[in-house]
DRENDRENKE-269005 format. One record per residue: x, y, z of N, C-alpha, C in turn; residue in one letter. Coordinates in steps of 0.1 Angstrom, whole numbers. Atoms other than C-alpha are relative to their C-alpha. Example, Ala and Ser with C-alpha at 12.3 -4.5 7.8 and 13.67 -1.06 7.14 Angstrom:
# DRENDRENKE-269005
+-------+-------+-------+-------+-------+-------+-------+-------+-------+------+
!    nu !    nv !    nw !   cau !   cav !   caw !    cu !    cv !    cw ! resn !
+-------+-------+-------+-------+-------+-------+-------+-------+-------+------+
!     9 !   -12 !     0 !   123 !   -45 !    78 !     9 !    12 !     0 !    A !
!    -9 !   -11 !     0 !   137 !   -11 !    71 !    -8 !    11 !     8 !    S !
+-------+-------+-------+-------+-------+-------+-------+-------+-------+------+
# end
This chain:
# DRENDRENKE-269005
+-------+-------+-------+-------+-------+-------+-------+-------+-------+------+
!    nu !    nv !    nw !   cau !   cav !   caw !    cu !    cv !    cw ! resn !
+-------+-------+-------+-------+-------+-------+-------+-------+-------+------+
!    -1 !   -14 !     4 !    70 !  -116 !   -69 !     2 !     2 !   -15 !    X !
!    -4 !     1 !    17 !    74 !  -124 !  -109 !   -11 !    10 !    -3 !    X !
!     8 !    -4 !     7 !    54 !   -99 !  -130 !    -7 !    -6 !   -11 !    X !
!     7 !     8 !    10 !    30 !  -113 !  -153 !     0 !     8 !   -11 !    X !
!     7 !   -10 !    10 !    36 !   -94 !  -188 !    -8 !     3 !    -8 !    X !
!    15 !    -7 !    12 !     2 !  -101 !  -202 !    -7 !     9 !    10 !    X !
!    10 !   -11 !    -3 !   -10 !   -79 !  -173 !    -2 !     8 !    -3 !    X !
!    -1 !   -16 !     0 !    -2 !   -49 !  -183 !     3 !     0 !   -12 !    X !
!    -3 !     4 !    12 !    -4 !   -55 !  -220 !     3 !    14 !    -5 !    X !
!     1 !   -13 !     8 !   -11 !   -21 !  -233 !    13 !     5 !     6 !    X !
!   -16 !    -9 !    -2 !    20 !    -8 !  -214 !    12 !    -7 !    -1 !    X !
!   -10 !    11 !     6 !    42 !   -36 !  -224 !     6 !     5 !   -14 !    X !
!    -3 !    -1 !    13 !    37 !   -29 !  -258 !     0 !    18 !    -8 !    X !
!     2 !   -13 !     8 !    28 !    10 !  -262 !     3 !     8 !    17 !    X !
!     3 !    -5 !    -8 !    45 !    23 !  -233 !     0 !    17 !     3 !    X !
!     2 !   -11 !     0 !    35 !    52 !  -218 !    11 !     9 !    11 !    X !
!    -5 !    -5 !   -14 !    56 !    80 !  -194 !    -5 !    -3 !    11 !    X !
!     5 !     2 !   -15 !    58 !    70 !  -157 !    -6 !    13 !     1 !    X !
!     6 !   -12 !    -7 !    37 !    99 !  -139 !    11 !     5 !     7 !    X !
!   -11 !    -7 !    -8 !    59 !   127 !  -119 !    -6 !   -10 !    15 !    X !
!     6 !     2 !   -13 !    36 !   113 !   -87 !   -13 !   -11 !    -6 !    X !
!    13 !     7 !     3 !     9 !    84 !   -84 !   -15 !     6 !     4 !    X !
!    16 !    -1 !    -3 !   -30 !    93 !   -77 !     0 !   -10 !    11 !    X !
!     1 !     8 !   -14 !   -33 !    81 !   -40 !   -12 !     3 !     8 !    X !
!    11 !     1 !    -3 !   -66 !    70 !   -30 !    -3 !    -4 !    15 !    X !
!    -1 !     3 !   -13 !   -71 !    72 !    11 !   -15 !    -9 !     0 !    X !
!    16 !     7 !    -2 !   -99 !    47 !    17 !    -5 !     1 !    15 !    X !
!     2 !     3 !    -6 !  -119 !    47 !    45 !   -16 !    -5 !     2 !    X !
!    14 !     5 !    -1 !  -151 !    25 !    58 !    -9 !     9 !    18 !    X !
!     3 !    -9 !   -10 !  -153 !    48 !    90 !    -3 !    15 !    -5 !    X !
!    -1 !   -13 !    -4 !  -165 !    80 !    95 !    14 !    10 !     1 !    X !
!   -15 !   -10 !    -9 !  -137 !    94 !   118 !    13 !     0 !    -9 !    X !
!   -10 !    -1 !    12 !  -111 !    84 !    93 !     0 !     6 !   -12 !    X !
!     2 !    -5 !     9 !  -126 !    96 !    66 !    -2 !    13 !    -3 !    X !
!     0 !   -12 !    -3 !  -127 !   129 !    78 !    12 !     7 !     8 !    X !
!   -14 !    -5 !     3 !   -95 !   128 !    92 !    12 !     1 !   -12 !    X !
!    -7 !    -4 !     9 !   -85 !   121 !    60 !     3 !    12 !   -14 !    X !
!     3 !   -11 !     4 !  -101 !   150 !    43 !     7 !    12 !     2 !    X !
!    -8 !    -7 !    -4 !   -81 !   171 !    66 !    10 !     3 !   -11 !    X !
!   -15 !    -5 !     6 !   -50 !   159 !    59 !     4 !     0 !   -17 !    X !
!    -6 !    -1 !    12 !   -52 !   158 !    23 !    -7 !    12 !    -6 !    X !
!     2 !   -12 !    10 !   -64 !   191 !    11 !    12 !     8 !    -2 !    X !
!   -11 !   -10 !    10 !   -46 !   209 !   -14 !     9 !    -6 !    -4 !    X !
!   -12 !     8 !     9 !   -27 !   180 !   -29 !   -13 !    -4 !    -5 !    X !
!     6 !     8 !     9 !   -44 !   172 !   -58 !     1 !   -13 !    -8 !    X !
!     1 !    13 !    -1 !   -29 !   140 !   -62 !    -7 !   -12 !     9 !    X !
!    13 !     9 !    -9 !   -51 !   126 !   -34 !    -9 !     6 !     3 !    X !
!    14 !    -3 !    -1 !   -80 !   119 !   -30 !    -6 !   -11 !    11 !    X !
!     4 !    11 !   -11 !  -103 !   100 !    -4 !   -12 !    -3 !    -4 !    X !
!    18 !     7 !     2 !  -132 !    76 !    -8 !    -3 !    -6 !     9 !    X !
!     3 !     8 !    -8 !  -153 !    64 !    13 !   -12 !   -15 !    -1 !    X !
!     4 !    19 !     2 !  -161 !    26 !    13 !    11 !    -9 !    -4 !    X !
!    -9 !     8 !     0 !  -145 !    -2 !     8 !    16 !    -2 !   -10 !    X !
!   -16 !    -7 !     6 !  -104 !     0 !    -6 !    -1 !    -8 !   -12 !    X !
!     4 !     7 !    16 !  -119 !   -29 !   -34 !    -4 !     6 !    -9 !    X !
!    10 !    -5 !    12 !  -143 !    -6 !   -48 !     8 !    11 !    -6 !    X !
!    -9 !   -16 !     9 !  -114 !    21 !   -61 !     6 !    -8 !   -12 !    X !
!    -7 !     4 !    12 !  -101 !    18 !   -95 !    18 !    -2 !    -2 !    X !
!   -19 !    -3 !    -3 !   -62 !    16 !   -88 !     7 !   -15 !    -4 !    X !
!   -11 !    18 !     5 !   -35 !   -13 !  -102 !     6 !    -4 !    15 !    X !
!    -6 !     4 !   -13 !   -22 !   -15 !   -67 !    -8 !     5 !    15 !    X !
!     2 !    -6 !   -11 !   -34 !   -18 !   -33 !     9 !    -1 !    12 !    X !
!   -10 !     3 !   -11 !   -18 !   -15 !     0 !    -4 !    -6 !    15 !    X !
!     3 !     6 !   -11 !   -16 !   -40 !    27 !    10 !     2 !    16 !    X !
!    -8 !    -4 !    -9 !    -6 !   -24 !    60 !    -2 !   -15 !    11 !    X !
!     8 !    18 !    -3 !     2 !   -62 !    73 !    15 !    -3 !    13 !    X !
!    -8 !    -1 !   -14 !    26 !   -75 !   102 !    15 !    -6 !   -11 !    X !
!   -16 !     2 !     2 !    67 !   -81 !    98 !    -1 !   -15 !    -9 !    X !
!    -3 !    12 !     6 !    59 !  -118 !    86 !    -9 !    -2 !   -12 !    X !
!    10 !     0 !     7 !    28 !  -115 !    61 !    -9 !    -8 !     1 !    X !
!    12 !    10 !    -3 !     1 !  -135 !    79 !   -10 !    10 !    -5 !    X !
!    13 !   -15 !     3 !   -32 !  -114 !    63 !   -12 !   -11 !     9 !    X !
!    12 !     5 !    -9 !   -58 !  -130 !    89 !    -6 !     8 !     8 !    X !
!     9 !    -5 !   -11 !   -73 !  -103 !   105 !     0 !    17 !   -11 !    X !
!     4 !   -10 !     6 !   -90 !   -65 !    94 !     3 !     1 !   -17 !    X !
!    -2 !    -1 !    15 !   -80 !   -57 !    56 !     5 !    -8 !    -7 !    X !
!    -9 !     9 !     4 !   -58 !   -82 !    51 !    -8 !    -9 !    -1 !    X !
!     7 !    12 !    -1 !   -84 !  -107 !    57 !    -8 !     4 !   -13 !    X !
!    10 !    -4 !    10 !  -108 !   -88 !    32 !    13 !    -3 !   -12 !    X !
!    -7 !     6 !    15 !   -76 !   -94 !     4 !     4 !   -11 !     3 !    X !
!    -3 !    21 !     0 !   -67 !  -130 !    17 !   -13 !    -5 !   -11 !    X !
!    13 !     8 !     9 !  -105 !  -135 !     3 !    -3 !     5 !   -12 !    X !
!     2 !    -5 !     9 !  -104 !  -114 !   -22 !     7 !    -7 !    -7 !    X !
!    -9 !     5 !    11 !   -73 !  -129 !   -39 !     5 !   -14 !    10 !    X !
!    -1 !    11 !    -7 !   -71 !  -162 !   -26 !    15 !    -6 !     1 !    X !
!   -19 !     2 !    -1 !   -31 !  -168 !   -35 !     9 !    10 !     7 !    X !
!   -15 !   -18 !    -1 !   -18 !  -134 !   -25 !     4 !    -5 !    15 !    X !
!    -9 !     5 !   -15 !   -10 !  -146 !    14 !    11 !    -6 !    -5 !    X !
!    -8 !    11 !     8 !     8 !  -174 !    -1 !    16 !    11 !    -6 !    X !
!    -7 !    -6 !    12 !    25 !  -149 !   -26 !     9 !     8 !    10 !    X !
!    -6 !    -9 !   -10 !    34 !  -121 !     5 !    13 !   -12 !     7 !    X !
!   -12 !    11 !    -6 !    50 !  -151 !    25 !    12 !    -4 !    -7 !    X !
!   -13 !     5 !     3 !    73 !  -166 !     2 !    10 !    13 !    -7 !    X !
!    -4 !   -11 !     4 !    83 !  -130 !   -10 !     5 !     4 !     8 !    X !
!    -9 !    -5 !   -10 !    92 !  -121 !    23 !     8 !    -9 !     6 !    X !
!    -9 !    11 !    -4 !   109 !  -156 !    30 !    16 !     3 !   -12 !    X !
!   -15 !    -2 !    13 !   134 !  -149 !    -4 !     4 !     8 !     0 !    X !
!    -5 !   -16 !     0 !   140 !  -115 !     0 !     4 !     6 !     9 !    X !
!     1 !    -9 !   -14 !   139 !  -106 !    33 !     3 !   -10 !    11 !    X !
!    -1 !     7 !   -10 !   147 !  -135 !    55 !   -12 !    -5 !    10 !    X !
!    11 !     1 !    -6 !   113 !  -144 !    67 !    -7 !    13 !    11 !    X !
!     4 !   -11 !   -10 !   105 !  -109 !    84 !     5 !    12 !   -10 !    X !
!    -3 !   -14 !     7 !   103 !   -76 !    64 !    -1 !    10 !     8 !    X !
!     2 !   -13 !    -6 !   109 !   -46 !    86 !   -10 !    12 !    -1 !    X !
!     7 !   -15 !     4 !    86 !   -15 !    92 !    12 !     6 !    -5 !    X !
!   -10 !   -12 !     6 !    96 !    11 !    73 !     3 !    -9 !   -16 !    X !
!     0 !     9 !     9 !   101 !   -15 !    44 !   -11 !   -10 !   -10 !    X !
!    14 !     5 !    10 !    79 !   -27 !    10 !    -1 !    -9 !    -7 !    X !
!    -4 !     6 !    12 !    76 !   -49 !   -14 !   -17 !    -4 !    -8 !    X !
!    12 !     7 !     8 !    50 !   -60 !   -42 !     0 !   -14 !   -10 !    X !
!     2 !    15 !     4 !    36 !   -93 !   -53 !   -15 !     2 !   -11 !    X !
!    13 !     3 !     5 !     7 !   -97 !   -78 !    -8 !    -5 !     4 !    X !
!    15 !     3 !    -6 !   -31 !  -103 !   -69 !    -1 !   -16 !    -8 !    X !
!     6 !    14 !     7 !   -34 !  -131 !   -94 !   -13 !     3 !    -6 !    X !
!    18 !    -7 !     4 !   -67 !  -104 !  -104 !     8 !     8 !   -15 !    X !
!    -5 !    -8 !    12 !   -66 !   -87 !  -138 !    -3 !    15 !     8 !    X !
!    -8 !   -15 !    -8 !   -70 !   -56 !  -115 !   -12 !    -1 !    14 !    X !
!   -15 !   -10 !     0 !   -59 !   -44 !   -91 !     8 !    -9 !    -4 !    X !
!   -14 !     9 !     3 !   -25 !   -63 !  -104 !     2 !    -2 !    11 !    X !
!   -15 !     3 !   -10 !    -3 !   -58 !   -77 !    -6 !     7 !    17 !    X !
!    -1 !     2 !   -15 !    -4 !   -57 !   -36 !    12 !     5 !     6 !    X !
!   -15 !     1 !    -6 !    23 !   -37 !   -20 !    -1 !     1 !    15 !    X !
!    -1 !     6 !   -15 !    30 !   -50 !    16 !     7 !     9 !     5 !    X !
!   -11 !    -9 !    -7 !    43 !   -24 !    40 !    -4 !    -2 !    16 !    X !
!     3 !     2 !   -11 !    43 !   -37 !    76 !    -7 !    11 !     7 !    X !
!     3 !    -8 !   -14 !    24 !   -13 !   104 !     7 !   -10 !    11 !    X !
!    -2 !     8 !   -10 !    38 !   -38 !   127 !    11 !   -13 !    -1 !    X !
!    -5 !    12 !     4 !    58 !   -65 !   132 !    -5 !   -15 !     6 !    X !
!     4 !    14 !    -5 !    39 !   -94 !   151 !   -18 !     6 !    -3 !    X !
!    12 !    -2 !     3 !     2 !   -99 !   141 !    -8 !     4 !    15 !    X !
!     9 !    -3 !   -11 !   -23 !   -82 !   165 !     8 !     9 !     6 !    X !
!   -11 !    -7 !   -10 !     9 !   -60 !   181 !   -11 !    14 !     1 !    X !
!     8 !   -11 !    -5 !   -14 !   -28 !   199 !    16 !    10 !     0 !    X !
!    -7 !    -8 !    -3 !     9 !     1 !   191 !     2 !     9 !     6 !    X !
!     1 !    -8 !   -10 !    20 !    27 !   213 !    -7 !    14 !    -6 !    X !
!     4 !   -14 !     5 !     7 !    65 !   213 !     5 !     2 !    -8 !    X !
!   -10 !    -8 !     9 !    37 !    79 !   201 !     9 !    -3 !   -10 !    X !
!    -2 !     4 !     9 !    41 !    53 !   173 !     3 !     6 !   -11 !    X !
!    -6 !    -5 !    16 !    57 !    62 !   136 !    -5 !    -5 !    -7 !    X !
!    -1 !    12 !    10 !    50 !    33 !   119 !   -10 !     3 !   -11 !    X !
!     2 !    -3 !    12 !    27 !    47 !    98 !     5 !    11 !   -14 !    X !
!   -11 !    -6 !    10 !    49 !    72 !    87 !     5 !   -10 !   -10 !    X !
!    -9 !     8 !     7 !    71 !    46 !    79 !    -1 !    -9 !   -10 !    X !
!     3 !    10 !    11 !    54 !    22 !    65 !    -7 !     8 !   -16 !    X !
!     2 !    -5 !    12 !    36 !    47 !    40 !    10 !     4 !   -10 !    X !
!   -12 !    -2 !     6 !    73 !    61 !    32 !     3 !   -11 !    -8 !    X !
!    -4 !    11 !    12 !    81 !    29 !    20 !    -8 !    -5 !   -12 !    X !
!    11 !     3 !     9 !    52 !    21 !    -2 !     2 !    12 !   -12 !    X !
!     1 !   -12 !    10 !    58 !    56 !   -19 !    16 !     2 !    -4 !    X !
!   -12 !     5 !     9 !    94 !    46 !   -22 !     2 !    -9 !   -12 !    X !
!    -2 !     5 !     7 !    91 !    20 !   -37 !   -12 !     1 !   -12 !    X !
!     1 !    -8 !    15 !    66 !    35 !   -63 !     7 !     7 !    -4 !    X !
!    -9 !    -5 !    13 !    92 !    58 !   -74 !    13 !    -4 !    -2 !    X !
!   -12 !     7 !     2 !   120 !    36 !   -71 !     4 !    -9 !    -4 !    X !
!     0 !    17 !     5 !   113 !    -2 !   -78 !    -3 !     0 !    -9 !    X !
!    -3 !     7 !    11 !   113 !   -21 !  -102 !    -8 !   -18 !    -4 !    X !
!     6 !     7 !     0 !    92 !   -48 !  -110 !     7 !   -14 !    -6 !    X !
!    -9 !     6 !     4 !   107 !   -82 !  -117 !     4 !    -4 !   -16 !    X !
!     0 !    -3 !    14 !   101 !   -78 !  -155 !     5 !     7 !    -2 !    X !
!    -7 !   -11 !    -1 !   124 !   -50 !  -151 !    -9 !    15 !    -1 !    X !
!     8 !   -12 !    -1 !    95 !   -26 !  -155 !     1 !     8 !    10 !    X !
!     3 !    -7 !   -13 !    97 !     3 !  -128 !   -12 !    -3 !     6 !    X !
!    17 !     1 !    -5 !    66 !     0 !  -108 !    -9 !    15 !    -1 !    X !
!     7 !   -17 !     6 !    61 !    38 !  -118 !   -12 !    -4 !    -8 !    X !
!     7 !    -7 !    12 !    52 !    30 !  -149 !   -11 !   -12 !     2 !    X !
!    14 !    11 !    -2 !    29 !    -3 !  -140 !   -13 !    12 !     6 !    X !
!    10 !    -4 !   -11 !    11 !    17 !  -110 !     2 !    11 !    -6 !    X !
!     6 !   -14 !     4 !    -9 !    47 !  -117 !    -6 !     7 !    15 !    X !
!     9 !    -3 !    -8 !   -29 !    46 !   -89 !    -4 !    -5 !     9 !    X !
!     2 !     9 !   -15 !   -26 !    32 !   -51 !   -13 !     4 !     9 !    X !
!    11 !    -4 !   -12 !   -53 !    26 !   -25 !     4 !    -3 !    10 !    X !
!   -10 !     0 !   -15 !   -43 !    31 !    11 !   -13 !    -1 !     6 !    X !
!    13 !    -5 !   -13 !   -66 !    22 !    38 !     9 !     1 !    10 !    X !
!    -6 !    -5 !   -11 !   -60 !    32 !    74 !    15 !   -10 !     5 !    X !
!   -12 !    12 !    -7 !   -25 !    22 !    86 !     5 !    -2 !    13 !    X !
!    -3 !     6 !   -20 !   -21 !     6 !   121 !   -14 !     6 !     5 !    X !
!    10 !    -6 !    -8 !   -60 !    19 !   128 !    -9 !    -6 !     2 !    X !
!     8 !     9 !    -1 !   -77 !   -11 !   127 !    11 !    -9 !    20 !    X !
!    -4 !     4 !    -6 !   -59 !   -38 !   155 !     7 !     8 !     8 !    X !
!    -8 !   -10 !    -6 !   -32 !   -14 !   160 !    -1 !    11 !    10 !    X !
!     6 !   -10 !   -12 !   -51 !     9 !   177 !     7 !    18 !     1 !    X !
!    -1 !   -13 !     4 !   -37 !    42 !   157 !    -8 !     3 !    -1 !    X !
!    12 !   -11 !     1 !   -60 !    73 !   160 !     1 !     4 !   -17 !    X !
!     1 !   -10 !     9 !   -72 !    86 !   131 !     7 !    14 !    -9 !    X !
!    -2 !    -8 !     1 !   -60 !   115 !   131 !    15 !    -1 !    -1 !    X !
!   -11 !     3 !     3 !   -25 !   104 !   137 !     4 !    -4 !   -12 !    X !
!    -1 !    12 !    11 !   -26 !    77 !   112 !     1 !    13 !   -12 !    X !
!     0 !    -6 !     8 !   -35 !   106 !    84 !    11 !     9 !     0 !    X !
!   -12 !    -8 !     0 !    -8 !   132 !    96 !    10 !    -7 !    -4 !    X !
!   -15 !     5 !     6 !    18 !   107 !    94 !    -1 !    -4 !   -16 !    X !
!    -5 !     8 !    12 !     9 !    92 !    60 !     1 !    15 !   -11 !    X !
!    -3 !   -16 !    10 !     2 !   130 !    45 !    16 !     3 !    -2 !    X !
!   -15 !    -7 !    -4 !    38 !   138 !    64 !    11 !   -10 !   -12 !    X !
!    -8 !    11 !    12 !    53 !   105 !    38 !    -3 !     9 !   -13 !    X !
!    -5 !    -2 !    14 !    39 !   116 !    10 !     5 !    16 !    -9 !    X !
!    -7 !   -12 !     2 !    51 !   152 !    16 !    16 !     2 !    -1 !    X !
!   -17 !     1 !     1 !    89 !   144 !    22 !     3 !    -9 !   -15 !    X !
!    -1 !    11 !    14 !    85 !   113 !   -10 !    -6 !     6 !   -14 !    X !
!     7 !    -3 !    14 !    62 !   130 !   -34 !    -4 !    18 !    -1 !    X !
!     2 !   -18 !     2 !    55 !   170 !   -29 !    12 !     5 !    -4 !    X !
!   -19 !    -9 !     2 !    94 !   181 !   -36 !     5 !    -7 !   -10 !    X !
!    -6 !     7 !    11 !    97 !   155 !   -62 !    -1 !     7 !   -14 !    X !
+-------+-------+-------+-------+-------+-------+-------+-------+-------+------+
# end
């Protein structure tokens, strides 16, 4: 979880104000998602939704909705295992030092890509065992987006930097809607409903 300070040179050396709120980019490669996400994000003009793949957004941080222990071997996780070939590696021993080998839903943390961008990777379980089929009346994406938008306005990067002022700009793909087996439409209610209680009142 160390920060690398030549990533982020220009804000090392000339830095700028953290943002009141980040630019939060819903990704989806579906349809149905992507139109659930439209829904739920009109009239916050901090988000925005694209559709295609959560690589192709310009953002310093992405978000890996990944299980309680940080195996990335299956849906999005697998597309950043390959993408950043160390970051599993990096998830695991970050959740082994920090967290006792298991990070709670509801709970985040960030590790660097080892990419000059995106930087940084923040891990916010949907689940806690790989492949786990959630119920209907699941949270977890509440929860897990809560924490991701916690800890952009509250962490701290181990360079002492806040992660405010690193991250500008997260990309979220669907959380618990791949394996998980969250609807759509849920999945977007809950993650809107996070960043209404974490970031609209702020």
């Amino acid at each position: 979880m160390t920060a690398d300070p030549e990533a982020d040179t220009a804000t090392a050396t000339n830095p700028r104000p953290a943002p009141a709120r980040p630019a939060l980019v819903l990704c989806a490669v579906s349809e149905p998602l992507a139109e659930a996400w439209d829904t739920a994000a009109d009239g916050r003009p901090e988000v925005r939704v694209h559709r295609g793949s959560v690589l192709d957004v310009p953002a310093e941080a992405l978000v890996s909705p990944a299980n309680s222990f940080g195996w990335m071997r299956g849906g999005v996780n697998a597309v950043y295992a390959q993408a950043f070939p160390a970051v599993e590696q990096s998830v695991r021993s970050a959740v082994l030092a920090y967290h006792g080998g298991e990070l709670p839903v509801g709970e985040a943390l960030i590790v660097p890509t080892g990419a000059p961008g995106p930087a940084w990777l923040i891990m916010a379980p949907t689940m806690r065992t790989p492949g786990e089929l959630l119920p209907p009346d699941t949270v977890h994406p509440f929860l897990a987006t809560r924490a991701v938008l916690r800890l952009w306005r509250d962490g701290t990067l181990e360079d002492g930097r806040p992660v405010r002022a690193a991250v500008r700009t997260i990309a979220l793909p669907g959380m618990g809607t791949g394996v998980g087996g969250v609807s759509p439409q849920s999945c977007a209610r809950q993650v809107i409903a996070a960043w209404d209680e974490i970031m609209a009142r702020d």
